[in-house]
N, C-alpha and C positions, 0 to 999 in steps of 0.2 A: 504494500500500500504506500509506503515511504518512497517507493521509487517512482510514483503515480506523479506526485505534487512536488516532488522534489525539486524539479525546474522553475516550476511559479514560486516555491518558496525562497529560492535563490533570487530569483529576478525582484519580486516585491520587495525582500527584504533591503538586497543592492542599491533600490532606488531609496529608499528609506534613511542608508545612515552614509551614503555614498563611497563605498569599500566594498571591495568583491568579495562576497560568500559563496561557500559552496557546502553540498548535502555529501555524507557518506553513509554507506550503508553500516551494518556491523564485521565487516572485514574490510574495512579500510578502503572500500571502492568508490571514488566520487561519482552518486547519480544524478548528480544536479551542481550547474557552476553557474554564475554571471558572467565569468571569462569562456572562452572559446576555446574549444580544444580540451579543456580539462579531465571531460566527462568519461567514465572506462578508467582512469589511471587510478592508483595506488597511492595513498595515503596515510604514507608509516606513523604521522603523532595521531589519526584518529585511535589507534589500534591499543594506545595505554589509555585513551579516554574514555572507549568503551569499557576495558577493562577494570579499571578503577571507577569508573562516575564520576568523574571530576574534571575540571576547566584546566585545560596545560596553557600555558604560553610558551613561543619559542621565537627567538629572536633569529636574528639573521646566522648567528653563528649553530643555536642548535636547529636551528631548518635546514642547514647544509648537512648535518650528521643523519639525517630523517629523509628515506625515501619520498619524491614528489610533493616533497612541505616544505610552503613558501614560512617567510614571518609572519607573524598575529598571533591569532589565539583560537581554540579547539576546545568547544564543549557538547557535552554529552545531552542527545535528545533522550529524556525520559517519561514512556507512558507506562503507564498502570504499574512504576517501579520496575520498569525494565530499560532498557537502555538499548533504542532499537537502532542508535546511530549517530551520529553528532553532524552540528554544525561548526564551520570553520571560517573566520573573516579575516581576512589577507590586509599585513596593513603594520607598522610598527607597533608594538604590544601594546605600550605606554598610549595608543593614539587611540587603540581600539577596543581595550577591554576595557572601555565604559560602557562600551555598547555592548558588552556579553551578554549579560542578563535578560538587557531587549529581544536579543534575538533571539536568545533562546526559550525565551518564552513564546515568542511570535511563532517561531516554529513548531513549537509543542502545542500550542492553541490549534494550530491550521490542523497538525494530524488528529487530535482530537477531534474536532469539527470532521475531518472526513470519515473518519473511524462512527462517527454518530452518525453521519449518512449513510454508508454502508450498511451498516445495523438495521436503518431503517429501510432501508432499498432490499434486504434481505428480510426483515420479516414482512415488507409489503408484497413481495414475491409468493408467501405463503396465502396472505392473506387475498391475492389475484387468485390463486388456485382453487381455496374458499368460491371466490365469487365466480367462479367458473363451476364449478360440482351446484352452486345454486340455478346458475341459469341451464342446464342441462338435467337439473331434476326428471324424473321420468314419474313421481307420483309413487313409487313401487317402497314399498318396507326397505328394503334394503339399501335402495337410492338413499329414504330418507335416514336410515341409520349409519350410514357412512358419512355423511355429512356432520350428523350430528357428533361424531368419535372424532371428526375432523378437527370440530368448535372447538372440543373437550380436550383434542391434544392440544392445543392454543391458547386454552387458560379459559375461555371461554363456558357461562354459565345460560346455557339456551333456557333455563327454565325463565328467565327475565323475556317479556314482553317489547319487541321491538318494532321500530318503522323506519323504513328506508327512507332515505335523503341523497337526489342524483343533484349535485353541481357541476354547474361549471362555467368560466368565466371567457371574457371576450374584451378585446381591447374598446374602450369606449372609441375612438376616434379613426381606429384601422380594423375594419368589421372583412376586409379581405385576408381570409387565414394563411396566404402567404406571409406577409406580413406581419400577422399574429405570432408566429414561430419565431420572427427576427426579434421580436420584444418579451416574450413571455418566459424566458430563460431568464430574463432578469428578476424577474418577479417569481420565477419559481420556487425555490425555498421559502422566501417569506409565505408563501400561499400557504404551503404547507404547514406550518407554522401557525398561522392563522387559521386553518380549518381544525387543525392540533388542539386548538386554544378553547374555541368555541365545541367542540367538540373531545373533551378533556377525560372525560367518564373513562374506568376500567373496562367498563363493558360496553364500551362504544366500538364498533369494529368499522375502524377508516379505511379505505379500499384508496390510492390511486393510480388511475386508470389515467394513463400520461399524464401530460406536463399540467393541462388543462382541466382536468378532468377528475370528480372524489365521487364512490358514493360511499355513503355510511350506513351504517344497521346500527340507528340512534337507539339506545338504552333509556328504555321508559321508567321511572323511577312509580311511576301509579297508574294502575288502569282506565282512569279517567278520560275524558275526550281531547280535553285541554292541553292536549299533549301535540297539536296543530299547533296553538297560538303560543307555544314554545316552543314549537321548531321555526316557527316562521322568525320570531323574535331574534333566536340565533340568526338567523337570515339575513334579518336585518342589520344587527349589527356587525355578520362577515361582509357585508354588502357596501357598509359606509368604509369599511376599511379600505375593499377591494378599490373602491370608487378614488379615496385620496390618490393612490395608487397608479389613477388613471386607466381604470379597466373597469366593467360591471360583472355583475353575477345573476346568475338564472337558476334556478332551483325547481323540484319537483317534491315533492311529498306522497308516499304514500303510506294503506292504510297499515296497524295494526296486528301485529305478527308473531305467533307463537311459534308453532309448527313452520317445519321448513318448506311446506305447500303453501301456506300463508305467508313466510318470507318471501318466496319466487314470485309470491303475488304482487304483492308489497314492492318489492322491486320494478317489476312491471311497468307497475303503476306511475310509482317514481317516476321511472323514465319515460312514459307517455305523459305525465305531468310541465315537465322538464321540457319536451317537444312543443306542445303547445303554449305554453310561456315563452320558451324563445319566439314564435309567432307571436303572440300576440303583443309582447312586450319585456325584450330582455331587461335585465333589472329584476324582473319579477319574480314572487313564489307559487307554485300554484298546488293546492293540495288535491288529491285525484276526484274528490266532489264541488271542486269547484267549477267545474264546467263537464255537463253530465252531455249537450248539446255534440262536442265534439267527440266523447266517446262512441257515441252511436254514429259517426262519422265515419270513424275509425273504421267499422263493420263494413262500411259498404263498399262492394267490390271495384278495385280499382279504374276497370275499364267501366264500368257503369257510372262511376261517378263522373271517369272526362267525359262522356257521351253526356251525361245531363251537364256538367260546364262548358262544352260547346254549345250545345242548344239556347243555355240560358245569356252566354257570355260572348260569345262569337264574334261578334259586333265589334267586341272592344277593344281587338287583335290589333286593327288596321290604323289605330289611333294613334297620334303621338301624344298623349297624356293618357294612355293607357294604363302603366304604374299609380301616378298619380289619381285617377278613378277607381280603381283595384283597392287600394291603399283607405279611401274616400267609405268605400262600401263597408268592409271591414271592421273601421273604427267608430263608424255611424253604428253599425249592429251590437260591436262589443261595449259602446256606450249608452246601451239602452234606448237608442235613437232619441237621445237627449242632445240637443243642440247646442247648450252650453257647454255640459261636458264633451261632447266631440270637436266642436272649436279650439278647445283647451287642448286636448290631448292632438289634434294636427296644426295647433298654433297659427291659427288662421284666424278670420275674424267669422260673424255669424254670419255678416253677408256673402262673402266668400263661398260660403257651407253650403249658403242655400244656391249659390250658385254654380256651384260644384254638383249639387242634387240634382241639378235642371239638369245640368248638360249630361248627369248620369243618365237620367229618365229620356231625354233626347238621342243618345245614341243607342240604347238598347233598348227602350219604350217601357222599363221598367220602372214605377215609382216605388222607391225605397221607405215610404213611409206607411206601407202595406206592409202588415205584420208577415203575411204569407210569401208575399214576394221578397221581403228582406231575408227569410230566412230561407227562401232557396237559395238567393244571389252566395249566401254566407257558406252554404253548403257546397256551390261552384265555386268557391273561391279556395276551399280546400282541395282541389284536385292538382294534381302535378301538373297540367298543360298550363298552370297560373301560375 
């Protein structure tokens, strides 16, 4: 693992107290240099430093007695009381072991720090395995009891009552996921971190699923229902963090889950939750009885649904404010065909709205303030040819 970071830990460190450091393993082999060429060669003062655990100095006379060792000074990296290697800064003794201590802690930080990802990259691997044996349930006793021996080797108590929670976040201002990928490394570990926080329980089982991507099997502490209006809450406040951050979150919820047929469900749900929130408004949480409308959406057969969005929508192909009328339909329906609040949420004025409704109703001859006809247009609007 030391040989992983070893080069960043040289380089950072370099620019930091401006003297070349270099990494050795625990046989005296530099894997990490600021200078060039170093790396591969041999290291004769690391080899009593490891030995001993302690900081040598060597001046210009004892570096000539000492295979491939300049002057400075050589101390010992130690974690968990072992001594997996030293760092070394090139440099007059006197000039440079004031910065001993710095560095060596900087460097003992950084492997810690990866040493805790690794950890967590390894038991998140277990717990991806977990969320694979759930979505592949087959319903059968024995499906569900391997799963459960699964939980059980993992510390996990399935008799607590859980509910799935799918995130996942999106850059507020670059919504094209090329893009996403260029920024979201940055933000990666914090994320983690943050969903860690808000989600802290022993029996909270955090799955993630890439860089963007968590769900969780939230640990119910009581049977109660109110166990929505405290996952959403969580939501909320991962949401205002994400948000400083310069990214939003989208969430799913679903229900109530003992049995691991009811977790699969649970899951599901989540993530058809999770789907329709991002339509209808990233940022948002949506728990799976929050919109019962698009469930039954869901059901119906793919090619029958673009066949009735062509019939109904057809028209609107040839337009160029086609998006914009799509968009128009939409958030009139999901606002209750409320004109205040649909103004608000497409930030237009009411005149605007109503004139936006005309031109709906003029190119497709439907008027959208027909409960019947709103609610087909909304049903065409979920089909993939839109």
């Amino acid at each position: 693992m030391l040989e992983r970071i070893a080069q960043s830990i040289c380089k950072q460190a370099s620019k930091i107290i401006n003297y070349s450091v270099i990494i050795t393993n625990q046989k005296g082999i530099i894997i990490g240099s600021s200078q060039e060429g170093r790396c591969g060669s041999f290291h004769e003062a690391s080899l009593e430093s490891v030995k001993y655990g302690r900081q040598l100095y060597h001046d210009s006379k004892a570096a000539a007695r000492l295979s491939g060792t300049q002057p400075g000074v050589t101390m010992p990296i130690t974690i968990n009381n072992e001594v997996v290697g030293t760092v070394g800064i090139t440099g007059t003794p006197d000039e440079v072991s004031k910065y001993g201590n710095l560095i060596k802690i900087f460097a003992e930080m950084l492997v810690r720090t990866e040493l805790i990802k690794d950890s967590a990259i390894l038991k998140n691997k277990d717990r991806l395995e977990l969320l694979r044996e759930l979505i592949n349930f087959d319903g059968s006793a024995a499906s569900g009891e391997n799963f459960l021996s699964h939980c059980t080797m993992l510390g996990y108590d399935m008799s607590i009552p859980r509910a799935v929670i799918y995130l996942d976040y999106r850059n507020l201002e670059v919504p094209d996921a090329r893009k996403l990928k260029q920024v979201s490394p940055v933000l990666s570990f914090d994320y983690h971190v943050m969903v860690k926080q808000q989600f802290c329980g022993a029996e909270d089982i955090r799955i993630s699923v890439g860089e963007e991507r968590y769900v969780v099997f939230a640990a119910l502490k009581s049977a109660g229902g109110d166990y929505v209006d405290r996952l959403k809450k969580k939501f909320s406040e991962l949401e205002e963090q994400m948000r400083q951050c310069g990214f939003c979150l989208t969430a799913g919820i679903g229900r109530k889950a003992l049995t691991p047929e009811e977790l699969k469900r649970s899951y599901e749900d989540a993530k058809l939750s999770w789907e329709v929130a991002l339509e209808r408004c990233p940022s948002s949480c949506l728990y799976i009885d929050d919109f019962n409308l698009e469930k039954l959406i869901c059901r119906i057969p793919q090619t029958a649904l673009d066949n009735f969005a062509n019939e109904q929508l057809g028209s609107l192909r040839s337009q160029r404010d086609c998006p914009e009328l799509m968009k128009l339909a939409r958030v009139w329906c999901e606002s209750n065909f409320n004109q205040t609040l649909a103004s608000r949420r497409l930030n237009i004025h009411k005149n605007t709205l109503c004139y936006r409704l005309s031109r709906f109703e003029k190119v497709t001859g439907i008027d959208l303030h027909d409960f019947n006809n709103a609610v087909a247009v909304y049903i065409a609007l979920r089909s993939k040819t839109f």
